[in-house]
N, C-alpha and C positions, 0 to 999 in steps of 0.2 A: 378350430384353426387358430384363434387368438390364443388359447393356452398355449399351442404351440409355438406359434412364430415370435412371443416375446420373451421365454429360455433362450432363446434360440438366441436372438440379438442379447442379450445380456453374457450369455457365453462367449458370444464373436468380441462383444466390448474386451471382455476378461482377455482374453487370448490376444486379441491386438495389444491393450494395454503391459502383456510380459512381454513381447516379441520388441517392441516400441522402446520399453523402459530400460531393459537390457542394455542398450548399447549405450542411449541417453544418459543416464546416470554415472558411468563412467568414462565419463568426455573431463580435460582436465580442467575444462572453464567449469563444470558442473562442481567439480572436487574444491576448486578451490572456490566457488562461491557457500557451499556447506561450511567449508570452513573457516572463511571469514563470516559468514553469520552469526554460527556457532559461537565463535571470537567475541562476539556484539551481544548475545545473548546472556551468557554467562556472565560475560562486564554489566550487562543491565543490571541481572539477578543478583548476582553477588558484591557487586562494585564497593561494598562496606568494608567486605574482605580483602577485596584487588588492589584498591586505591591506597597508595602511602601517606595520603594524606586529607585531611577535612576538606574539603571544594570550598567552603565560607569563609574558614578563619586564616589570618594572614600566619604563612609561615617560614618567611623569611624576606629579604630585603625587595624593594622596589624592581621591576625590568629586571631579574637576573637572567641570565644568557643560559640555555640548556646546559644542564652539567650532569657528574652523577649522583646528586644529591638532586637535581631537579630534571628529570628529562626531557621536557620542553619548556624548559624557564619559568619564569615565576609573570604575574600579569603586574599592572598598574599600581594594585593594593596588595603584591605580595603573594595573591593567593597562586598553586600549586597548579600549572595550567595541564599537566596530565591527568593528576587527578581530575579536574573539573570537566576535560576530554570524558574519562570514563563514566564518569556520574552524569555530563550528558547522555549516554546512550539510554538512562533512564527515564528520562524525560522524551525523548525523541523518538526512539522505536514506540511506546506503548503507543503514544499518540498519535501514530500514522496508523498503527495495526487498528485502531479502535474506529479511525477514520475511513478505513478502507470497510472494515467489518458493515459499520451502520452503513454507508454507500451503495457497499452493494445487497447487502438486504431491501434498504430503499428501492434503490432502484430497481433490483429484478423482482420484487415483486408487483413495480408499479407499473413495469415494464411489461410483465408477465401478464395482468388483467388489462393492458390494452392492448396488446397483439391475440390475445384471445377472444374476448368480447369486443372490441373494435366501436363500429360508431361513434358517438359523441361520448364516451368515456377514454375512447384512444384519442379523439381530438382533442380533450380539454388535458389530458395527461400527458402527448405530444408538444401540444405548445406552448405548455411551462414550460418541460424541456427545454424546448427552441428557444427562446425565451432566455432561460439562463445560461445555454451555451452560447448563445449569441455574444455574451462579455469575452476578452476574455480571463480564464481562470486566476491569474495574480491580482487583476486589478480588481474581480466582484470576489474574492475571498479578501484584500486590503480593506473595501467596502463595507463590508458584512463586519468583518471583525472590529474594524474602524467605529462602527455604529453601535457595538455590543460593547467595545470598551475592551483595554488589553486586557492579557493572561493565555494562557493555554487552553484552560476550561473553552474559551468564545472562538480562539482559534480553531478548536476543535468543528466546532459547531459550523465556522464560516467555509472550515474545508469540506465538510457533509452537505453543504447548502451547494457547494461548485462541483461537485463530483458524482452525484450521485445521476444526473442525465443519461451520463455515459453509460453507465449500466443497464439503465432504462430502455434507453436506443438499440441497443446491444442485446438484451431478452424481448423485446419487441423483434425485433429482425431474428431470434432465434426461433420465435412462439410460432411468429406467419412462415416457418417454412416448415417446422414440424408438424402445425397443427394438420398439415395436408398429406401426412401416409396413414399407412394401411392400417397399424394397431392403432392409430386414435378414431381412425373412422370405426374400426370396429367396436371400440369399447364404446361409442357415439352408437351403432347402431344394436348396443347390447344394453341400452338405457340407463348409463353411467352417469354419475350427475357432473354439471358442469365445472365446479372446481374439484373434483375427484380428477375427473379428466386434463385437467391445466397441471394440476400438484403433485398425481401419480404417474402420469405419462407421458406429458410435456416438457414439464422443468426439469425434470432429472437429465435427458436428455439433451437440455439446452447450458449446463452447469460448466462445458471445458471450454468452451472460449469465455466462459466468466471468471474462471481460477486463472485462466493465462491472463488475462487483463488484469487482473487482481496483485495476481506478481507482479507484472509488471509495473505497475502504477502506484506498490509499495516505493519504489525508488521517489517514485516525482513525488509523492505526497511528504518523503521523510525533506527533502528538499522547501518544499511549500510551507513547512513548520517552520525550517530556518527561516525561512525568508522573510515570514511575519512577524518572528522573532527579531529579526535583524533589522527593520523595519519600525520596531517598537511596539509592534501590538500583536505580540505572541508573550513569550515566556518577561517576567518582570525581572528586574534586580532583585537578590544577586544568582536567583537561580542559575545555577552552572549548563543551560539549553548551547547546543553547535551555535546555532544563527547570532545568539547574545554575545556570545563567546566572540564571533568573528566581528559583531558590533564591536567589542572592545581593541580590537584587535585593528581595526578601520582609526582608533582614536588614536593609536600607538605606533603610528604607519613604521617607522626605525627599527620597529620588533617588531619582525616577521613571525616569529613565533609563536607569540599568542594565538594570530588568525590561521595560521597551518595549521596546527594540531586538529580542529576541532574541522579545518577542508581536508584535512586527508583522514580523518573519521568516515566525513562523509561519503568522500570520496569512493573507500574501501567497500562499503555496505552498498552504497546504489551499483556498484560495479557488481558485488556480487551478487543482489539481488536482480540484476539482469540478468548475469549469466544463467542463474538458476528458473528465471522466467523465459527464456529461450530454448533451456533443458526440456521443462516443463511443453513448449510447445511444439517440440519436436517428437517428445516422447506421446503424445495426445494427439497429433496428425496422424490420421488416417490415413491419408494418400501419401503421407512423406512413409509412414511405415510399411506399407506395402510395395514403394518402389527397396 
């Protein structure tokens, strides 16, 4: 009976996920979040290529006003504020991606063996959680990275130290309600060992409200970089980071331009990365695809 009924749901998965995706995918908030990512992605990878000019070295006069030699003007020391726009998406995108990556590896697997094994291994692994969600997230990532000392590298670190609960809480609430149908009792009463059971037949299972989370929380976390940055204990001088950029740009209040460019970067990508994280969760509802 188990060889059979789990084809069976792996088929229904397949089948819902074309019927779901179909329509999802071509919604115009979906298109255009592809294609401003895409936009962000490219400028990351290639931006040596893109960019008209060095992000570090001064290349031309003081505050120049957008023109077509410059197209969002020049910053304080001259330097090229589009370019420095593109060459942040280098520094900005990895380091969210990286921070979402470890986060939720963390967490759903710490999540995962206390929603399964339970007892005091879910109690002491719950109330760290509790514990660090209880701050909240700006002020124990300022904290954390405050205490490690600036740069990117500790920012990195202090976003993985605030985020990774979420995940946790989130495969703990996925574990305790799959762990209770029929194909895990079976493969339980076919003497399957216990992390075969958690890693073959649970987690996979428990993976789409973690990829929609994941999307979505790419936005806030690309945000939480500036912020720390902007803050002074994210990216250092003269790295061209969004959040330093709109520091610079807070010193120069009369030039609005320096601090735009690098807000409507951001602007543009957490937009589209929502869209695409709503795609995502409509395309992967079950009950939204069946009505």
């Amino acid at each position: 009976m188990t060889a059979i009924s789990l084809p069976s749901l792996a088929g229904n998965a397949r089948d819902l996920w074309r019927r779901g995706s179909a329509s999802a995918w071509l919604r115009p908030p979906m298109i255009f979040g592809y294609v401003v990512l895409a936009f962000w992605i490219v400028a990351a990878i290639g931006v040596q290529w893109i960019a008209p000019y060095d992000p570090i070295k001064q290349v031309g006069e003081r505050l120049l006003t957008p023109s077509g030699a410059h197209w969002f003007g020049t910053d304080a020391l001259g330097r090229d504020v589009f370019s420095r726009t593109l060459y942040g998406a280098r520094y900005s995108l990895p380091i969210a991606a990286v921070a979402i990556v470890v986060s939720v590896t963390i967490g759903s697997v710490l999540g995962a063996v206390a929603g399964y094994f339970g007892g005091w291994v879910d109690a002491v692994i719950m109330r760290i959680a509790d514990m660090t969600m209880a701050f909240p997230a700006i002020l124990l990532a300022m904290a954390v990275a405050a205490s490690l000392g600036p740069g990117l590298n500790n920012a990195l670190i202090a976003i993985v130290i605030v985020w990774w609960p979420i995940y946790a809480r989130l495969m703990r609430g996925q574990v305790l309600s799959i762990k209770q149908r029929e194909h895990v009792e079976s493969a339980v009463a076919i003497g399957a060992s216990g992390p075969r059971i958690l890693f073959r037949h649970i987690v996979p299972q428990s993976l789409t409200p973690i990829l929609v989370n994941a999307t979505m929380d790419l936005g806030q976390v690309i945000l939480l970089v500036a912020s720390l940055s902007f803050l002074g204990l994210g990216a250092l001088p003269p790295t061209p980071e969004w959040g330093a950029m709109i520091t610079d740009g807070a010193k120069n209040f009369y030039q609005p331009w320096i601090a735009a460019a690098p807000g409507f970067a951001m602007l543009t990508i957490v937009l589209a990365i929502n869209f695409i994280g709503d795609g995502l969760r409509d395309a992967l509802d079950v009950k939204a695809t069946r009505r």
